[in-house]
C-alpha positions as CSV (number, residue, x, y, z in Angstrom):
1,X,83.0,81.3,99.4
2,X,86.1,81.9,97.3
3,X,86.0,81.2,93.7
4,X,88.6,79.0,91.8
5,X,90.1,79.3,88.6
6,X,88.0,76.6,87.0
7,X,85.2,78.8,88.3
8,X,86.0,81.9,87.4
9,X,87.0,80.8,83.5
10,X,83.5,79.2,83.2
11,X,81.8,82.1,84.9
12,X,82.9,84.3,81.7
13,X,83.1,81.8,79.5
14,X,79.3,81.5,80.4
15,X,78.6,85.1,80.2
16,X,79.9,85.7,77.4
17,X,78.4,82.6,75.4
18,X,75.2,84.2,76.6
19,X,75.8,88.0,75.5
20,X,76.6,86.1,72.2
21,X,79.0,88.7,71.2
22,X,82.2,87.8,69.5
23,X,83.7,90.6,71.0
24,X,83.3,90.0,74.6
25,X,86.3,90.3,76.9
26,X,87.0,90.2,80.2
27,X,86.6,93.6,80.9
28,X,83.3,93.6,80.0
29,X,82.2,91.8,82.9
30,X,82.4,92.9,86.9
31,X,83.3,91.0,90.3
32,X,79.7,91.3,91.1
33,X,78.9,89.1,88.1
34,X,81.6,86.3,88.6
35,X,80.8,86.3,92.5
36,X,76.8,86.1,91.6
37,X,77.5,83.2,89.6
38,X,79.2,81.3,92.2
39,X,76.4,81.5,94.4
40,X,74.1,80.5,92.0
41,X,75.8,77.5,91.5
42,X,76.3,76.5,95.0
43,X,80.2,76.9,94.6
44,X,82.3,77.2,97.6
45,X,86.2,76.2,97.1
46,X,89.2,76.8,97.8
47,X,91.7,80.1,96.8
48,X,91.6,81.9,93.7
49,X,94.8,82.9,91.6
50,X,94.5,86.4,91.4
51,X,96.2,86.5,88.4
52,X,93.1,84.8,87.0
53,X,91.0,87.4,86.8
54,X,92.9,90.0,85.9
55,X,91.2,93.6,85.4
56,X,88.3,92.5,86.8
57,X,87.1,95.5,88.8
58,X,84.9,96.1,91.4
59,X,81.3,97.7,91.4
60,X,81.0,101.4,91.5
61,X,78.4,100.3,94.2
62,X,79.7,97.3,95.7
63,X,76.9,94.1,96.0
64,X,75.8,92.7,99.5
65,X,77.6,90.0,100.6
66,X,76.5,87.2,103.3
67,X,79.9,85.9,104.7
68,X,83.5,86.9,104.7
69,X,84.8,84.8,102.7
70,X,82.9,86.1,100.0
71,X,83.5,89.9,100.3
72,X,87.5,88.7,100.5
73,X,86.8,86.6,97.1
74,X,85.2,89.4,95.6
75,X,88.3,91.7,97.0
76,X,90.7,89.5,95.7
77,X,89.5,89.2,92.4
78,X,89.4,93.1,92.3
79,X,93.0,93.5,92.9
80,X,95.2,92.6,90.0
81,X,98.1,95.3,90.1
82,X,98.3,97.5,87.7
83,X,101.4,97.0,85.2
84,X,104.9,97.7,86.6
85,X,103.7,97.3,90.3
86,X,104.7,94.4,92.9
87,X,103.9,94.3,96.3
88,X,104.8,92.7,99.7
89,X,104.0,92.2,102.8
90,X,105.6,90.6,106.5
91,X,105.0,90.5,109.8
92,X,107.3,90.8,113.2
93,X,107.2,92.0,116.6
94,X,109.0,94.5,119.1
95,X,108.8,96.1,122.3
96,X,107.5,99.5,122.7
97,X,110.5,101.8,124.4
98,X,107.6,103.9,125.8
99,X,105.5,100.6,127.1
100,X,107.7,97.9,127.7
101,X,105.5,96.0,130.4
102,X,103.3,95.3,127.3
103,X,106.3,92.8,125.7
104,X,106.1,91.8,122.4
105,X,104.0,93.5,120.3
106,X,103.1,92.2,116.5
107,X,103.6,95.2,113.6
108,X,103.9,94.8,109.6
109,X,105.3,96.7,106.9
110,X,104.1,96.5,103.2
111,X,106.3,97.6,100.4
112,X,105.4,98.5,97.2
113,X,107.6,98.5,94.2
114,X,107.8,100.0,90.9
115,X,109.2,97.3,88.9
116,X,110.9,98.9,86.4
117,X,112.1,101.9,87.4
118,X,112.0,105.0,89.0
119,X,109.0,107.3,88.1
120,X,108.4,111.4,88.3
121,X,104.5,110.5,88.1
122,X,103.4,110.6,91.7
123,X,101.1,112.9,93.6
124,X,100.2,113.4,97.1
125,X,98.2,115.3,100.2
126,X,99.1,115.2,103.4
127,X,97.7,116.0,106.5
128,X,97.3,119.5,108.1
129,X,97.5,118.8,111.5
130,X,100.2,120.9,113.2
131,X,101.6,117.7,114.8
132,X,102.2,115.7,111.7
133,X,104.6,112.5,112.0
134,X,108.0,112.3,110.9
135,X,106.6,109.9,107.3
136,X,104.8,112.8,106.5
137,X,107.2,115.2,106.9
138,X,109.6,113.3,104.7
139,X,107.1,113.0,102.5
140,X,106.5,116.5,102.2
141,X,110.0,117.2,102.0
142,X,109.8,114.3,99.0
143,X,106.8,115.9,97.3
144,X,108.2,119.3,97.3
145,X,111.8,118.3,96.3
146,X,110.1,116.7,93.1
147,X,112.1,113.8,93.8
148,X,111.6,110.3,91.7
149,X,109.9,107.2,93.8
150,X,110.5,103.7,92.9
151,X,108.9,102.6,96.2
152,X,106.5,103.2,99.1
153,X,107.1,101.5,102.8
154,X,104.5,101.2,105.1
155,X,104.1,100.3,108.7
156,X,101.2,99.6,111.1
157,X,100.7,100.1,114.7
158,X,103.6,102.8,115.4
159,X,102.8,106.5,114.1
160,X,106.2,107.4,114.7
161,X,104.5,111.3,115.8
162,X,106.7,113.4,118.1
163,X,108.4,110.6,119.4
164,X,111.1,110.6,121.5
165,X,114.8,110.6,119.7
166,X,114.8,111.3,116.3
167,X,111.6,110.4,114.3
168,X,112.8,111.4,110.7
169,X,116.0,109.7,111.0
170,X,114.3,106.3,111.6
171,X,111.4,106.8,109.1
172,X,114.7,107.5,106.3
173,X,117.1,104.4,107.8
174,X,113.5,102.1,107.2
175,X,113.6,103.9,104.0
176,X,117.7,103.3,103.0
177,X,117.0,99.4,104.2
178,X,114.2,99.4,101.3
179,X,116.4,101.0,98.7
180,X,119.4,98.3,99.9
181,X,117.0,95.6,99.3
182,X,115.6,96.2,95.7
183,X,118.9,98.1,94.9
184,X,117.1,100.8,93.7
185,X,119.7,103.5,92.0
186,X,118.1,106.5,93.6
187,X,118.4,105.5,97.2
188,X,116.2,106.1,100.2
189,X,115.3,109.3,98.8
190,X,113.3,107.5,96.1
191,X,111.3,105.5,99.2
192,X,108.0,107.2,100.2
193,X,107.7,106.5,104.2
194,X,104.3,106.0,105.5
195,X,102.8,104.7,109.3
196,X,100.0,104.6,111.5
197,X,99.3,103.6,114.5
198,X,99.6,104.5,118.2
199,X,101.1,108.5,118.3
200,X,104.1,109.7,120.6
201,X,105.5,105.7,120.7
202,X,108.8,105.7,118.8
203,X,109.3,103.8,115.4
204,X,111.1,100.6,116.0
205,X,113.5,101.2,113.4
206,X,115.5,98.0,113.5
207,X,113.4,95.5,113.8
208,X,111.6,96.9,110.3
209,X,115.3,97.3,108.8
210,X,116.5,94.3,109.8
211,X,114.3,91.8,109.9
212,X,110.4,92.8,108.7
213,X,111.2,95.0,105.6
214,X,113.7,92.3,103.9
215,X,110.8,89.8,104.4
216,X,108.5,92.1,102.8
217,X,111.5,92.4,99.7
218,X,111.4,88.7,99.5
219,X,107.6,88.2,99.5
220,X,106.9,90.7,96.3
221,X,104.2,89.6,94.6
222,X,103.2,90.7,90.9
223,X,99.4,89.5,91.5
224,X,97.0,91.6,93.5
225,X,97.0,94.5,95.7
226,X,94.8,93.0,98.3
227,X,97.7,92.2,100.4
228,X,98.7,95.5,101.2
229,X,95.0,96.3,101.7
230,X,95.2,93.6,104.8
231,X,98.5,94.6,106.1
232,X,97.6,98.0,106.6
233,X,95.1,97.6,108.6
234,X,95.2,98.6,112.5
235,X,91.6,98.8,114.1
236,X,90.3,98.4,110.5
237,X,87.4,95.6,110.6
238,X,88.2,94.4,107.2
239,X,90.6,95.6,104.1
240,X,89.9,98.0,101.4
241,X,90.3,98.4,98.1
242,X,88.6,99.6,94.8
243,X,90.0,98.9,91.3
244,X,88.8,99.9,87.5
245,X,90.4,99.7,84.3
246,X,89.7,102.2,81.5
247,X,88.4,101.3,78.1
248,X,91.9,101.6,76.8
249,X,93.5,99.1,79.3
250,X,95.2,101.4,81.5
251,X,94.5,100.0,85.5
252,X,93.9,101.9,88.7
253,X,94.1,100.3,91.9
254,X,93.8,102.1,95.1
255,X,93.6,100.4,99.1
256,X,93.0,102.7,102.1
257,X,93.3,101.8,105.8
258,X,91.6,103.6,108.3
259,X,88.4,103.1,111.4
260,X,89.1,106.0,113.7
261,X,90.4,109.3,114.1
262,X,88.9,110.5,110.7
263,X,87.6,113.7,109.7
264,X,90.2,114.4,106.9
265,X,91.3,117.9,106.1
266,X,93.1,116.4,103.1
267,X,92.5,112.8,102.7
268,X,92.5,109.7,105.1
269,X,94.8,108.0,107.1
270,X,96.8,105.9,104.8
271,X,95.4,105.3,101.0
272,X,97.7,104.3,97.9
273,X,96.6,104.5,94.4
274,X,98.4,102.6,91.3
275,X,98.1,102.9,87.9
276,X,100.0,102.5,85.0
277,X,98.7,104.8,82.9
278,X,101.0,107.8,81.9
279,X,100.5,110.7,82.9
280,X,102.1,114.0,83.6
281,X,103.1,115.1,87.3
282,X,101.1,118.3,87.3
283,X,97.8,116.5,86.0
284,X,98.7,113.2,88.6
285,X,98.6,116.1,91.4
286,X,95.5,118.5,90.4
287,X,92.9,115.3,89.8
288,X,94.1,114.0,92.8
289,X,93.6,117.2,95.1
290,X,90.2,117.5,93.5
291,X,89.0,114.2,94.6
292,X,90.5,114.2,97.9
293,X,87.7,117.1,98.1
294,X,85.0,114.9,96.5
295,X,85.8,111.8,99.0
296,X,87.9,112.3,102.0
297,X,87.4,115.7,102.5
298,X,83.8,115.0,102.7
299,X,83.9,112.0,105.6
300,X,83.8,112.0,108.9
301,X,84.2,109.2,111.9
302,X,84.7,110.9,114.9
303,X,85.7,114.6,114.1
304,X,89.2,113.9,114.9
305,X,92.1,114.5,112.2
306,X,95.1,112.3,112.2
307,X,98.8,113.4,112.5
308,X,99.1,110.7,109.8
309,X,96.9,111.6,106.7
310,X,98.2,110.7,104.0
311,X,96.7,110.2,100.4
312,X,99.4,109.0,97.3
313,X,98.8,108.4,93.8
314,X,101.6,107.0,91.8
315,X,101.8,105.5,88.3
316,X,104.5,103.1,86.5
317,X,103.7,105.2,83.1
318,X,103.9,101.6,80.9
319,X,100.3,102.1,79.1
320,X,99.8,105.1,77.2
321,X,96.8,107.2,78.4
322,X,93.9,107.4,75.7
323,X,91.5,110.4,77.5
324,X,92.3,112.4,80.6
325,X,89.4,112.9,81.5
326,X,88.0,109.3,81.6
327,X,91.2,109.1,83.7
328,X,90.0,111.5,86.4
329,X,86.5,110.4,86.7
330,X,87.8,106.6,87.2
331,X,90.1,108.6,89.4
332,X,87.5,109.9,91.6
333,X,85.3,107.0,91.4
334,X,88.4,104.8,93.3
335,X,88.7,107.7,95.9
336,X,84.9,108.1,96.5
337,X,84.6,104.4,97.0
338,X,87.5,103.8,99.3
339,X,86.4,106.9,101.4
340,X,83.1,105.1,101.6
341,X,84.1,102.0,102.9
342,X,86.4,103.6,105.5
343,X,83.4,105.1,106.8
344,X,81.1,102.1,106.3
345,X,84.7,100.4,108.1
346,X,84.6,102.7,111.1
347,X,85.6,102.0,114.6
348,X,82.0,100.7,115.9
349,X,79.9,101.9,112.8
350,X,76.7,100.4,112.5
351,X,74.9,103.0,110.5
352,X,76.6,105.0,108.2
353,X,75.2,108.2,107.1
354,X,75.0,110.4,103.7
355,X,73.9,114.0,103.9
356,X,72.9,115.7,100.9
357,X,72.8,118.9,100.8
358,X,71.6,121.3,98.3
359,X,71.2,125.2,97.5
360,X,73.9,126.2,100.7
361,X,74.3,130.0,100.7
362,X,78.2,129.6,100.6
363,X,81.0,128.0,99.0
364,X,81.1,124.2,98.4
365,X,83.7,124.1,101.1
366,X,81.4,125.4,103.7
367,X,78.6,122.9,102.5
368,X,80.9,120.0,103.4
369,X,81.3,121.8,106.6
370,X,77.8,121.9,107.2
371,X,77.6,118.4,106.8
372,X,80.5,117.8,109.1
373,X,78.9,119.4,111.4
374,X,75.8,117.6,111.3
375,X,77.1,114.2,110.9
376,X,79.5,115.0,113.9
377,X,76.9,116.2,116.2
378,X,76.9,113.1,119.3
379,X,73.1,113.9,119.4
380,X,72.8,113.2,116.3
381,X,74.8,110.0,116.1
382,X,73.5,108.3,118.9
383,X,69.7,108.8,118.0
384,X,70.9,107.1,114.2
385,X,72.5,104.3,116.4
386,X,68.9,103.9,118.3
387,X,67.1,103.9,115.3
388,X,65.5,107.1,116.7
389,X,64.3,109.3,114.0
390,X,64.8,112.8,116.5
391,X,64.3,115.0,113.7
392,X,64.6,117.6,116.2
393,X,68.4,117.1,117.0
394,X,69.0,117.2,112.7
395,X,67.4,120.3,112.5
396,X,69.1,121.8,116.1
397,X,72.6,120.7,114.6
398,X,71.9,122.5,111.2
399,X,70.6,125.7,112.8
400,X,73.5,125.6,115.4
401,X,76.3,125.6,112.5
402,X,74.3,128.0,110.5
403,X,74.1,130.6,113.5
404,X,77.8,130.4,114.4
405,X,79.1,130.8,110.8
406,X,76.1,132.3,108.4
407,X,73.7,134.5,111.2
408,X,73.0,136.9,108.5
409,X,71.3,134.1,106.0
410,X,67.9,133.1,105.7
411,X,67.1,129.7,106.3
412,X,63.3,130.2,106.0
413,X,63.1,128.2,103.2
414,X,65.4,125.1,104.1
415,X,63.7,121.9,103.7
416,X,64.6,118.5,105.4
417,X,64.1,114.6,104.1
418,X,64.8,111.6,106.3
419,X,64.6,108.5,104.0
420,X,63.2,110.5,101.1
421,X,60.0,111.8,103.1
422,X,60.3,115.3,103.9
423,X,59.8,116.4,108.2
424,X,60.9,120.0,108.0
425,X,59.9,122.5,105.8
426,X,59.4,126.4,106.2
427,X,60.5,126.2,109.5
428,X,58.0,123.7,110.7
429,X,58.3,120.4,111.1
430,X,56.1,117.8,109.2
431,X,56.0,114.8,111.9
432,X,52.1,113.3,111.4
433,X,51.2,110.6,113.9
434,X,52.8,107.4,114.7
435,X,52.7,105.3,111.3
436,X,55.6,108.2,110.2
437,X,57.6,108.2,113.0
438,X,58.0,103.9,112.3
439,X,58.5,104.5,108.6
440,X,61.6,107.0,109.8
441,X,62.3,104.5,112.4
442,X,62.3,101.5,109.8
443,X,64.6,103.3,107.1
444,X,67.3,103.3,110.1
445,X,66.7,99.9,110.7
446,X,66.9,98.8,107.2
447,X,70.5,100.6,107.1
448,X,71.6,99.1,109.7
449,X,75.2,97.4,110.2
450,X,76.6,94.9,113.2
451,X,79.5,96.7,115.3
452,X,81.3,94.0,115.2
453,X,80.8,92.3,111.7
454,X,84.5,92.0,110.0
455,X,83.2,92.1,106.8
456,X,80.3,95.1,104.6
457,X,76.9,93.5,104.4
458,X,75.8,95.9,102.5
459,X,76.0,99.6,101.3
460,X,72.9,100.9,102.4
461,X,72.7,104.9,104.2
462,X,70.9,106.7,106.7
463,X,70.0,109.3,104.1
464,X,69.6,113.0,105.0
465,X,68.7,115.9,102.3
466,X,69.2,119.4,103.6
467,X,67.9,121.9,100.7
468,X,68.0,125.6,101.3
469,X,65.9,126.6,98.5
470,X,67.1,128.8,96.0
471,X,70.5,128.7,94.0
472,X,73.9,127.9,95.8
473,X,76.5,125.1,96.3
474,X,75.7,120.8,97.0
475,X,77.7,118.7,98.7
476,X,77.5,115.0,100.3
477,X,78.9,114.1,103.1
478,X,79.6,110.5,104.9
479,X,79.5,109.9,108.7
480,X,79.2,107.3,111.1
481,X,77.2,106.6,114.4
482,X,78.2,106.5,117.9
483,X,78.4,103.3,119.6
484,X,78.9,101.3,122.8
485,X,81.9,99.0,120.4
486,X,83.3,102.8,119.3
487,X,84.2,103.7,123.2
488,X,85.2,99.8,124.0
489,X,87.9,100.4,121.1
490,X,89.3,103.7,121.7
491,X,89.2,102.7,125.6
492,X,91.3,100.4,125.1
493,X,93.1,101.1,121.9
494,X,97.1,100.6,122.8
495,X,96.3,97.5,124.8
C-alpha cells in the first residue's frame, strides 16, 4: 500500500479536525498515524510525492507492517531531506579485473549534495580495523585535515580494500569527477568517498567517473532521502532510514546500509546523517562519538568488523539550532534506530536479540562486551533460531566471558530473565516443569522473523536481562541468530 497525496492531506486534515486544536501542524502527527489511516480506510494506490509529507518522521519504535509496499510507503514518507540537501542515485555495470569470468556485474553510486555551499559542520568515525579501505583512509585524511565537504559519493558492491594498483588514487579521481560535475569550488577534496562491498576487488574507477556518477549528478533530487537508503544496499534485505524533526524545525535524516560483517568497533558499515540545523564542528563530532557508543558500538551480526565502517554526520547549517541538547538526544534516537534495523536487517536474521544488562562490575565498555560476547556465542544463536530456550548455553557464555576477563569478581549474585521470567538466580537455575520451558519456548516464537522476508514485520526481541546485583555499569546490546539463509549468503556472497 502506498499512500497518495489526496490521502495523505485528508489523513491530517482528519486528524487534526479531530484533535480540534487550531494549532495543529504537521509535525504533530507521525508516519505511523498517516499509514494507520490508510489501512483503515482500505486505501491502496499508487506513489506518494515525498514532498507531501514533509517532516513527517518516523516512530521512535517503528509499527508492524503486513506487506512491503507498506513499510516502503511508511519509509518514503519519513524521508523528506533536510534543508540544503539533494540527493541522487544511478546504476551501471563493470567487470571485476580480479573475476572477469563473472562478466558484467551491476554496481551504483549515490551522491549527496550540499546545495548551497560548502560546510565545516561534519563529523565522522571510522573503522578500526587494521585493513581499512582506501574511502576510509581518505576520509580520515579528510576528517583530520578539517577540510570543508559539499558532498558525499558512495558506491556499492566494490570495497575498494587492499586492492591491487592504487586504491586512494581511484577513490579521489571518483571524487574529482563529483566535484567536476556540481562544479563545486573546493574540488575533490571537498568529496567524502565511501564503498562497500566485496574486499581485495579493485574499484572500477571509470566506469563510476565516467558514466554512473554523472547520472547520479543529473538525477539530484531535493525530495526524500530514501533513495540513497535503496542504493546502498548490497546483501541488505530492505533500506533504512530514520528521520525526526525538532520542535524548532530543524530536520535530521540518517540511512544506514549494512546485513553482515557487523560487530562495529565504531559505527556500521555505511550510515549518513543530514541535518540542517547549525551546529558547531566540535559539538557535530562529540554527540556523534557518543552515540556511535549507544547504537553501533552496541550491535553485533556475526562478530566480524568491516574494513569499511564508516558513520558521517553532516549538516547544511540553514536553520538555527534552538537546544543542543534536544539536538543530541534526537541525535541518538536516529542512530539507535538505524543500528536496530541493521540488526533486525541482518544477513539471515530471524530473531533479533536485546540483552540488558545491569550492575556489571566494570566499565560500561566492558558491559557492552559482555553482551557481545553473549549474543556472539554460535550456541547461543542457534538455540534462539530453534526456539530453544537452553538457558544453560546463556548462562555458559556469561560465565565464560566473565572467567577470561573478570576471574577475581563475584558473580554469586547475578540473576538471569528470559522473556521477563527469571531462570537463574544465585547460581541456580529456576527451570520448573514443562509449562515454563513452552512459555520460554513461546516468547521466541512470538519474536520471530522470516530469513527471507524483504521487508520488518515487526520490532519485537528475544529479550535477555543479565543483573549482577549490586551497583555498577548497564548496557544493551543487539544481536542476531544463526541461520541456514546466513551460511547460503556468505557461501555464496561474490557470486
Amino acid at each position: 500500500m502506498i499512500i497518495t497525496r489526496k490521502v495523505a492531506s485528508y489523513a491530517l486534515a482528519s486528524a487534526a479536525i479531530a484533535s480540534s486544536s487550531p494549532s495543529c501542524s504537521i509535525f504533530a502527527f507521525s508516519t505511523r498515524a498517516i499509514v494507520s489511516f490508510a489501512k483503515s480506510h482500505d486505501v491502496a494506490s499508487v506513489v506518494l510525492g515525498a514532498a507531501t509529507l514533509g517532516g513527517v518522521d518516523t516512530d521512535s519504535t517503528l509499527p508492524d507492517f503486513a506487506t512491503k509496499e507498506e513499510y516502503e510507503s511508511y519509509m518514503m514518507a519519513a524521508g523528506k531531506l533536510p534543508s540544503g540537501f539533494a540527493v541522487g542515485t544511478a546504476k551501471g555495470t563493470f567487470v571485476s579485473a580480479e573475476a572477469p569470468a563473472m562478466g558484467n556485474l551491476p554496481i551504483r553510486a549515490t551522491v549527496i549534495h550540499l546545495t548551497e555551499g560548502p560546510t565545516d559542520s561534519w563529523a565522522a568515525v571510522f573503522t578500526s580495523n587494521k585493513f581499512p579501505g582506501c574511502p576510509v583512509k581518505v576520509g580520515k585524511s579528510r576528517l583530520s585535515a578539517g577540510s570543508p565537504l559539499q558532498a558525499i559519493v558512495i558506491n556499492n558492491k566494490v570495497s575498494n580494500v587492499c586492492p591491487g594498483g592504487d586504491g586512494v588514487a581511484a577513490a579521489e579521481s571518483v571524487c574529482a569527477a563529483v566535484a567536476k560535475g556540481l562544479n563545486l569550488p573546493g574540488g575533490a577534496s571537498s568529496v567524502l568517498p565511501s564503498s562497500t562491498g566485496v574486499i581485495g576487488w579493485r574499484l572500477p574507477a571509470k566506469e563510476l567517473a565516467e558514466d554512473i556518477v554523472p547520472k547520479a549528478i543529473e538525477a539530484l533530487q531535493t525530495e526524500s532521502a530514501f533513495a540513497a537508503a535503496q542504493a546502498i544496499m548490497t546483501t541488505d534485505r530492505y533500506p533504512k532510514l530514520r528521520s525526526k524533526t525538532l520542535s524548532d524545525g530543524t530536520r535530521i535524516v540518517g540511512v544506514a546500509k549494512g546485513a553482515g560483517m557487523i560487530e562495529p568497533n565504531m559505527a556500521t558499515m555505511l550510515s549518513y546523517i543530514m541535518t540542517d540545523a547549525k551546529i558547531e564542528k566540535s559539538t557535530l563530532q562529540s554527540f556523534l562519538t557518543e552515540a556511535a557508543n549507544q547504537s553501533f558500538n552496541s550491535i553485533s551480526i556475526d562478530g566480524d568488523e568491516s574494513t569499511s565502517d564508516t558513520l558521517v554526520a553532516i549538516s547544511s547549517g540553514l536553520k538555527q539550532l534552538a537546544s543542543v541538547d534536544e539536538f543530541k538526544m534526537a541525535l541518538c534516537e536516529i542512530a539507535q534506530g538505524l543500528s536496530a534495523d541493521l540488526v533486525r536487517n541482518g544477513e539471515g536474521t530471524a530473531h533479533v536479540i536485546r540483552v540488558s544488562i545491569a550492575n556489571f562490575p566494570g566499565s560500561e565498555y566492558d558491559a557492552r562486551r559482555m553482551g557481545r560476547h553473549l549474543v556472539n556465542s554460535p550456541l547461543v544463536k542457534c538455540a534462539i533460531s530453534g526456539n530453544d530456550p537452553n538457558i544453560g548455553r546463556i548462562a555458559a557464555a556469561i560465565g565464560s566471558f566473565m572467567g577470561k576477563f573478570f576471574p577475581s569478581v563475584s558473580v554469586g549474585d547475578m540473576t538471569l530473565t528470559l522473556g521477563g521470567r527469571n531462570v537463574f538466580n544465585s547460581g541456580k537455575f529456576v527451570l520448573e516443569g514443562d509449562a515454563v520451558e513452552k512459555e520460554l519456548s513461546a516468547h521466541m516464537a512470538d519474536a520471530q522473523l522470516g530469513e527471507h522476508d524483504d521487508f520488518p514485520r515487526h520490532q519485537k526481541f528475544v529479550e535477555i536481562g543479565v543483573d549482577f546485583g549490586g551497583s555498577g555499569s548497564s548496557a544493551t546490546v543487539l544481536g542476531s541468530d544463526l541461520t541456514n539463509e546466513y551460511v547460503a549468503v556468505n557461501a555464496d556472497y561474490r557470486s
